[in-house]
N, CA, C and O atoms as CSV, one atom per row, in Angstrom:
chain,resi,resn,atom,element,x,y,z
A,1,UNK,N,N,0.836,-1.192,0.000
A,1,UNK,CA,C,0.000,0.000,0.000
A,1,UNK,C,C,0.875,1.247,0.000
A,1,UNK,O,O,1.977,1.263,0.549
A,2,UNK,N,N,0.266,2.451,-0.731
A,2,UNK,CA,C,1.199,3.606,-1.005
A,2,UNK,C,C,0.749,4.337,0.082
A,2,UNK,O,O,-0.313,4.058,0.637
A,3,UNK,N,N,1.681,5.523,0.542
A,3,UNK,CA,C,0.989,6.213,1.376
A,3,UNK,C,C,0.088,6.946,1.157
A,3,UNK,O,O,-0.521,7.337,2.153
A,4,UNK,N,N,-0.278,7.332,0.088
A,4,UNK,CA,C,-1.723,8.304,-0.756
A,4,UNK,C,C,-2.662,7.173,-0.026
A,4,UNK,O,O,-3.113,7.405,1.096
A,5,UNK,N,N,-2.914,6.052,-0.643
A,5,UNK,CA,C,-3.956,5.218,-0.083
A,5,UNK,C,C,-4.252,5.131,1.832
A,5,UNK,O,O,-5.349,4.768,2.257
A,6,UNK,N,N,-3.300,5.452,2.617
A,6,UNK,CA,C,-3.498,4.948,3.728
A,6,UNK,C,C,-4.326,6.345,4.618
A,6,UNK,O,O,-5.082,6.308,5.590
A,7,UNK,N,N,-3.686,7.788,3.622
A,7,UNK,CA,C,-4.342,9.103,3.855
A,7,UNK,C,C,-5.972,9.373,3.602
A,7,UNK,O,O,-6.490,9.396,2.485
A,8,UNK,N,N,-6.623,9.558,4.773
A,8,UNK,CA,C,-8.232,9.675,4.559
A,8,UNK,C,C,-8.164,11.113,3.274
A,8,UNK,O,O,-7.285,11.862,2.848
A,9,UNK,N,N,-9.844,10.879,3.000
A,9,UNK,CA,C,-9.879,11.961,1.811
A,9,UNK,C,C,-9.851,13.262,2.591
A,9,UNK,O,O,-9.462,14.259,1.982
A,10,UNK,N,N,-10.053,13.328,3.293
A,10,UNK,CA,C,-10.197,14.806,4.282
A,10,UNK,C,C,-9.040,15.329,3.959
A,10,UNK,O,O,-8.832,16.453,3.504
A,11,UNK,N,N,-7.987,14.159,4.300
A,11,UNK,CA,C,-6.096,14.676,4.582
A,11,UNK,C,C,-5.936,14.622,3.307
A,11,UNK,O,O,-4.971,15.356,3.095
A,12,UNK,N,N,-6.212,14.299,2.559
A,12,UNK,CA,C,-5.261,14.249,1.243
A,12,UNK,C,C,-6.182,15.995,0.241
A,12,UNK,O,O,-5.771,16.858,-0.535
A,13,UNK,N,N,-7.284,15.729,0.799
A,13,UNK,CA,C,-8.291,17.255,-0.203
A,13,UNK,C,C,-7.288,18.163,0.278
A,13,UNK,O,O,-6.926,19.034,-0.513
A,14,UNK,N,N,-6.617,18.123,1.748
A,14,UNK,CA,C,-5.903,19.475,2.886
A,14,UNK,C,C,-4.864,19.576,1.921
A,14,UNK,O,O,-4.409,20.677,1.612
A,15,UNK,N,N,-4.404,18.386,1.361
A,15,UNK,CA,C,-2.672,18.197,1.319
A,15,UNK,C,C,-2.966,18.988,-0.141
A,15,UNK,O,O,-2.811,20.203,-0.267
A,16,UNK,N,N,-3.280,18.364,-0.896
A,16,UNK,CA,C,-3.940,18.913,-2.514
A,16,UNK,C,C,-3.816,20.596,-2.110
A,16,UNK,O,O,-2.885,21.240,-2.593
A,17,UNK,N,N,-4.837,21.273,-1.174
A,17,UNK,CA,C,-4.878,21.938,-1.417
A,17,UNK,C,C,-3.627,23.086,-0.404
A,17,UNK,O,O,-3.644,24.308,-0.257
A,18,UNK,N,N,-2.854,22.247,0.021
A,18,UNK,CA,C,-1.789,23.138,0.624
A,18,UNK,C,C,-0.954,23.177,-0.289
A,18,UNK,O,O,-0.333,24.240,-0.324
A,19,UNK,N,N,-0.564,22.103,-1.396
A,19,UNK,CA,C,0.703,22.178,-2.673
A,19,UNK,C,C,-0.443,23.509,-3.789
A,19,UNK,O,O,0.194,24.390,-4.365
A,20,UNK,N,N,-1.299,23.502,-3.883
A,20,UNK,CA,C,-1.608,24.892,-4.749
A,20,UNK,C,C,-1.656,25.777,-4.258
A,20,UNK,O,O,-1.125,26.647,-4.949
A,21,UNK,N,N,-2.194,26.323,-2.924
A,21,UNK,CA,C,-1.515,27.293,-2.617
A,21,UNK,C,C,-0.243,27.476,-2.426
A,21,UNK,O,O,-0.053,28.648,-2.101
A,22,UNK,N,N,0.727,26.868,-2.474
A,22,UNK,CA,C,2.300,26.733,-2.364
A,22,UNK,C,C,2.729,27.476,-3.508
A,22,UNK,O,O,3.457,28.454,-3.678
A,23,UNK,N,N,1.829,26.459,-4.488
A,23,UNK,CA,C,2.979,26.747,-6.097
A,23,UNK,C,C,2.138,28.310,-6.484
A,23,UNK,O,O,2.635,28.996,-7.378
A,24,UNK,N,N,1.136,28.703,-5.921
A,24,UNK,CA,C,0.628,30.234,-6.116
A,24,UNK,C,C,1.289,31.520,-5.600
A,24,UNK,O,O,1.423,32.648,-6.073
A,25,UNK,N,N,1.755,30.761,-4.133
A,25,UNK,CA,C,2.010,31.744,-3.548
A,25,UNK,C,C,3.056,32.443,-3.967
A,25,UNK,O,O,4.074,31.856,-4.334
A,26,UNK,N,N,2.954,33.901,-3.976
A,26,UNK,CA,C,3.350,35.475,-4.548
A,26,UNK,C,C,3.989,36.015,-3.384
A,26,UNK,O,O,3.377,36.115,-2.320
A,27,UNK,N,N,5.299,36.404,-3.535
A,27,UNK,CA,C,5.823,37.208,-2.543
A,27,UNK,C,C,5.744,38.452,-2.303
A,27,UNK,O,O,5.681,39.050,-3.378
A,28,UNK,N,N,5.707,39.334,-1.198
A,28,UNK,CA,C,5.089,40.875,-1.197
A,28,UNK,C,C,6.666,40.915,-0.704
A,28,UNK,O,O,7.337,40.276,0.106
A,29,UNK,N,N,6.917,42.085,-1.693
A,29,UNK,CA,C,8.052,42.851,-1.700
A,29,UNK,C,C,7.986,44.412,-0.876
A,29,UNK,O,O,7.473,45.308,-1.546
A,30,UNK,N,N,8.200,44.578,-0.255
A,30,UNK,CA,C,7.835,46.256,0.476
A,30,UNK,C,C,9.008,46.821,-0.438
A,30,UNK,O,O,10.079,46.223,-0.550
A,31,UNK,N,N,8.785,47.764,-0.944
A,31,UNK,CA,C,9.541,48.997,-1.574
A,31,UNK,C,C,9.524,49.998,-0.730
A,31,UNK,O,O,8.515,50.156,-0.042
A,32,UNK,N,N,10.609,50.862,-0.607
A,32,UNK,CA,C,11.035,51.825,0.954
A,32,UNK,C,C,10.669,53.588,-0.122
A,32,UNK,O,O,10.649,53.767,-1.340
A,33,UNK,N,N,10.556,54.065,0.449
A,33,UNK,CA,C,10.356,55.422,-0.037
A,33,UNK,C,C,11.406,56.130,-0.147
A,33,UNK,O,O,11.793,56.644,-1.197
A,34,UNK,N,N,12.098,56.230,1.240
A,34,UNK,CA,C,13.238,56.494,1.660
A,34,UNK,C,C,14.493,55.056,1.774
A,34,UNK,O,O,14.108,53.918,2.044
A,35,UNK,N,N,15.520,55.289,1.595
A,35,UNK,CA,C,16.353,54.070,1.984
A,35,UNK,C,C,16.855,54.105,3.238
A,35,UNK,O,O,16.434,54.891,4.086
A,36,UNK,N,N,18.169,52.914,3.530
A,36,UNK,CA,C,17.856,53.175,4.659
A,36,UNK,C,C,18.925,54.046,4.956
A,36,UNK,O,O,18.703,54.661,5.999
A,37,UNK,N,N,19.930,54.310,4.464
A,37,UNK,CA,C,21.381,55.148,4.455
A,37,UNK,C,C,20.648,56.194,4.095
A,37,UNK,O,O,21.219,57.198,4.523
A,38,UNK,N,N,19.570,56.505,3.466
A,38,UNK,CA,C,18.934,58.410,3.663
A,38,UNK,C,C,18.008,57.804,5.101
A,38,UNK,O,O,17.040,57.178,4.668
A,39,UNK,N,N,18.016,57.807,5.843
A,39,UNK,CA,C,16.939,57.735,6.781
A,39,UNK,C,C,17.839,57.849,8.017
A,39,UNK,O,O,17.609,58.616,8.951
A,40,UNK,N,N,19.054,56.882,7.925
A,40,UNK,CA,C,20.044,57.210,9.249
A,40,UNK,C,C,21.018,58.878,9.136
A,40,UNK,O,O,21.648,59.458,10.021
A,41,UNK,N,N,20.834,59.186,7.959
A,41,UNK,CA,C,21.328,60.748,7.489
A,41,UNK,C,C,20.478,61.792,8.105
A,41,UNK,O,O,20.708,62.617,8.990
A,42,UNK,N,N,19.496,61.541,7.433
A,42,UNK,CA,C,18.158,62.448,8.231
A,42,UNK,C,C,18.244,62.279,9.883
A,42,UNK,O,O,18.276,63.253,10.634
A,43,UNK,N,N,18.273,61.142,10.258
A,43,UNK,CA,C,18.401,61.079,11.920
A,43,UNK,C,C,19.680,61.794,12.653
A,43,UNK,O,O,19.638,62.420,13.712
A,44,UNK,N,N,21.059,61.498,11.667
A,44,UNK,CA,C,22.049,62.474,12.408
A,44,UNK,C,C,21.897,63.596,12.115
A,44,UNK,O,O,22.613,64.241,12.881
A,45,UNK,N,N,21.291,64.373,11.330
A,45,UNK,CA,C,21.128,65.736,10.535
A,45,UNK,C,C,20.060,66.079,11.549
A,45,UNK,O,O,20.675,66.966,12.140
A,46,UNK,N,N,18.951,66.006,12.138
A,46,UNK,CA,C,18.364,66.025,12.885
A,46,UNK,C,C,18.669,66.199,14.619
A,46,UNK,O,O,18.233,67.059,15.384
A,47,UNK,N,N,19.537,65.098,14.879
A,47,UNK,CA,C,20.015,65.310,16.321
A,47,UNK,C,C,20.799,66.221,16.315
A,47,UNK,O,O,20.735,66.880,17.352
A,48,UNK,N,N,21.911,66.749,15.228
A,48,UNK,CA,C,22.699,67.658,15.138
A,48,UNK,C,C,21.875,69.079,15.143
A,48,UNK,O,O,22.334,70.038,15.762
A,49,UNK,N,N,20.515,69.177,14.354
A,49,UNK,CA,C,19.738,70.240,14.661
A,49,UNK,C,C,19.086,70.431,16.217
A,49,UNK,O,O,19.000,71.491,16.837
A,50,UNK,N,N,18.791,69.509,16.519
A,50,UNK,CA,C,18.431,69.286,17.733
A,50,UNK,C,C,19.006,70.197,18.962
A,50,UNK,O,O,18.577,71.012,19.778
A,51,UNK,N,N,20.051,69.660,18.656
A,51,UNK,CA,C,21.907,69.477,19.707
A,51,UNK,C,C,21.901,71.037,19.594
A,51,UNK,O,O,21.927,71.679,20.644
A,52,UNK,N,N,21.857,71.888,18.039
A,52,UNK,CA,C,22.522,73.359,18.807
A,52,UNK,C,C,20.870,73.881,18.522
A,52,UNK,O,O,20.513,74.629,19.433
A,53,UNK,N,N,20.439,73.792,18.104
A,53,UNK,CA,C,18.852,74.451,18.769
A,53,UNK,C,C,19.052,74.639,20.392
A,53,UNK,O,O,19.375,75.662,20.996
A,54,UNK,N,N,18.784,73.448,20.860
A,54,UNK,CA,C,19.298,73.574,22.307
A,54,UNK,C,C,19.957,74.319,23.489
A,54,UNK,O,O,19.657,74.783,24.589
A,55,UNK,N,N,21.423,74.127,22.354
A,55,UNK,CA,C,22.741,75.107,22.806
A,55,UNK,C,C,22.379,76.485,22.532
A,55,UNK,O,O,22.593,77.305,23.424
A,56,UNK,N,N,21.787,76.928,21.272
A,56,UNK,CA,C,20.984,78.478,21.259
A,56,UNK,C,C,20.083,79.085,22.262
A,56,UNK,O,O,20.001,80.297,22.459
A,57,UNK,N,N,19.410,78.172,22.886
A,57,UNK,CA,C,18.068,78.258,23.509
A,57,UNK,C,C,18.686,78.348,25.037
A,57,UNK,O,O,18.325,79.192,25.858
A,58,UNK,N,N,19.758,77.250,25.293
A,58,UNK,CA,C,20.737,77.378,26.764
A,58,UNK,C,C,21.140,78.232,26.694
A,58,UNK,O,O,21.185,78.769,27.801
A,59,UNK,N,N,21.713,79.057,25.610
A,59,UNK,CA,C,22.676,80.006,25.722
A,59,UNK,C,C,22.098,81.971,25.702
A,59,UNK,O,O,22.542,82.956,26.292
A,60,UNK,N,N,21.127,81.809,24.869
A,60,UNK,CA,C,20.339,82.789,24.685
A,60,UNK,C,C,19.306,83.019,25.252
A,60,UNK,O,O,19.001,84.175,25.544
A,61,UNK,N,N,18.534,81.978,25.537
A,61,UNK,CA,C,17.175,82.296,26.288
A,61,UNK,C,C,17.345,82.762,27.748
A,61,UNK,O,O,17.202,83.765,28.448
A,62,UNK,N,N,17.858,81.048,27.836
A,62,UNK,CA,C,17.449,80.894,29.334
A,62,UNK,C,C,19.418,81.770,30.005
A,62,UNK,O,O,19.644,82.324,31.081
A,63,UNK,N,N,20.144,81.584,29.129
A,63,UNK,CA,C,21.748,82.371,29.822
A,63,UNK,C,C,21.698,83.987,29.755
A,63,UNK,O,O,20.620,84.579,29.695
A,64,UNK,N,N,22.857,84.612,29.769
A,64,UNK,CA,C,22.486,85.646,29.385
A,64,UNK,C,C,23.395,86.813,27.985
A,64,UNK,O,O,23.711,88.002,27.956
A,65,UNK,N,N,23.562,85.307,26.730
A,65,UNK,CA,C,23.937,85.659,25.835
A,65,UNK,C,C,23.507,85.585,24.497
A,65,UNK,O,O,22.462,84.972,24.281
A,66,UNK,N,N,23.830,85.856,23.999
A,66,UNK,CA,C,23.082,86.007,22.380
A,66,UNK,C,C,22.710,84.679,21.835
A,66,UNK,O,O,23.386,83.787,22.349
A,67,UNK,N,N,21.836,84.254,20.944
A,67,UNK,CA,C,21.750,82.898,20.516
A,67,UNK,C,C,23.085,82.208,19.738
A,67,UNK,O,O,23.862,81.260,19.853
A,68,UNK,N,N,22.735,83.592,18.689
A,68,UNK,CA,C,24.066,83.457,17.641
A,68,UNK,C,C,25.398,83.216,18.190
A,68,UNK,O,O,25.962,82.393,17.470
A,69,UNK,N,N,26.028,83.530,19.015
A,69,UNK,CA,C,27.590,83.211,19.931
A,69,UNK,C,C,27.516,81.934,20.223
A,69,UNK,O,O,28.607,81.372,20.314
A,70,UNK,N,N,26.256,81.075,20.458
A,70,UNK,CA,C,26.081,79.901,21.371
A,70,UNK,C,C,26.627,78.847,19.581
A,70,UNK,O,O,26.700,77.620,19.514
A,71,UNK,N,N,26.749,79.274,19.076
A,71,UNK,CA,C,27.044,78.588,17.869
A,71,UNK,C,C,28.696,78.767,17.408
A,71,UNK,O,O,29.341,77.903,16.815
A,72,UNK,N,N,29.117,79.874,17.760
A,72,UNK,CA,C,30.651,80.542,17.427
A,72,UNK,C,C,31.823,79.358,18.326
A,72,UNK,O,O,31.510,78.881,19.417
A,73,UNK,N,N,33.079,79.054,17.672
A,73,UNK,CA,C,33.938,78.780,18.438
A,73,UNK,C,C,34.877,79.649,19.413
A,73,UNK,O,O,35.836,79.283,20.092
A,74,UNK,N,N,34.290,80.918,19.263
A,74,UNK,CA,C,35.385,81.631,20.466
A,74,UNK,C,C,34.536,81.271,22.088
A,74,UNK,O,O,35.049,81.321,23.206
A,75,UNK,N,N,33.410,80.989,21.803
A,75,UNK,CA,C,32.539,80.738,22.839
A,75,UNK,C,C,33.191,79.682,23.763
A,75,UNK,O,O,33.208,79.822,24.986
A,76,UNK,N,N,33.768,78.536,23.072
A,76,UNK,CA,C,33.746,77.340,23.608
A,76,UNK,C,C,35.114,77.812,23.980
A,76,UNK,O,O,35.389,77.967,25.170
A,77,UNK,N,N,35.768,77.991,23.277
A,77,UNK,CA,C,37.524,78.233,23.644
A,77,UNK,C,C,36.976,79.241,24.799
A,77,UNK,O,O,36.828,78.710,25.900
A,78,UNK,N,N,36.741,80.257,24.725
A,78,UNK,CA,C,36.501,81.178,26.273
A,78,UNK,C,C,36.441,80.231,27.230
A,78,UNK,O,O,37.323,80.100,28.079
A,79,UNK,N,N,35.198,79.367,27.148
A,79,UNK,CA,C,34.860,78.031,28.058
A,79,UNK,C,C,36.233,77.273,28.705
A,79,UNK,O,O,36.634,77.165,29.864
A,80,UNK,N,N,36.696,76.858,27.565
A,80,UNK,CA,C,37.883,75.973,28.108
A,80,UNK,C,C,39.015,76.569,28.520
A,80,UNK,O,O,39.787,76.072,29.340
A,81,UNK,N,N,39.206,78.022,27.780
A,81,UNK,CA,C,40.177,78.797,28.951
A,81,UNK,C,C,39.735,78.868,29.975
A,81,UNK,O,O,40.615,78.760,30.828
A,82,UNK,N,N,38.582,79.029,30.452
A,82,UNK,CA,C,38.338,79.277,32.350
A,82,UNK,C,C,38.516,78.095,32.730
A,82,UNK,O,O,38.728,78.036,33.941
A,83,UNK,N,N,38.524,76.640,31.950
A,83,UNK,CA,C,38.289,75.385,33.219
A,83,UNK,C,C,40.256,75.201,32.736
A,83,UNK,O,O,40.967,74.559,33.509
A,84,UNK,N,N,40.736,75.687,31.745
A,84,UNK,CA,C,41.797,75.319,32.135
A,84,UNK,C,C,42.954,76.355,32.907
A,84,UNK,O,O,44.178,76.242,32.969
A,85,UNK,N,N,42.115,77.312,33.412
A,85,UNK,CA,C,42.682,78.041,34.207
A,85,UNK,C,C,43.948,78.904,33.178
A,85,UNK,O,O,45.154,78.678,33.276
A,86,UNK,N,N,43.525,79.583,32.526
A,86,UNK,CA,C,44.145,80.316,31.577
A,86,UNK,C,C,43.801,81.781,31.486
A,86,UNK,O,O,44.341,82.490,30.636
């Protein structure tokens, strides 16, 4: 006896119909809008906006200096001359 014969018709209609949906089945491809090397760009381009938005807003708003300086490098060098005692 083959094994087709020993399979009730129930199991074998299932089996039939699990090999056509098999040989049908269509793969879904997602296509990206963005990729992903522009998407991790945008995210550092972003935190970097973030980062001196911030430093403008520390420095100008709430300190008691201009926004625009909070962006300048004489700012920071001033900075590190006082902690290095200069």
């Amino acid at each position: 006896m083959t094994e087709e014969i020993k399979i009730s018709g129930r199991r074998q209609r299932k089996l039939e119909h699990a090999k056509k949906a098999e040989s049908k089945r269509t793969y879904w491809v997602q296509i990206r809008m963005f990729p992903i090397w522009l998407r991790i760009l945008i995210i550092i381009a972003l935190f970097f906006g973030a980062a001196a938005a911030g430093l403008m807003v520390g420095y100008g708003v709430i300190g008691s200096g201009t926004t625009k300086d909070a962006l300048k490098w004489e700012t920071y060098q001033h900075i590190l001359d006082i902690k290095d005692g200069k």
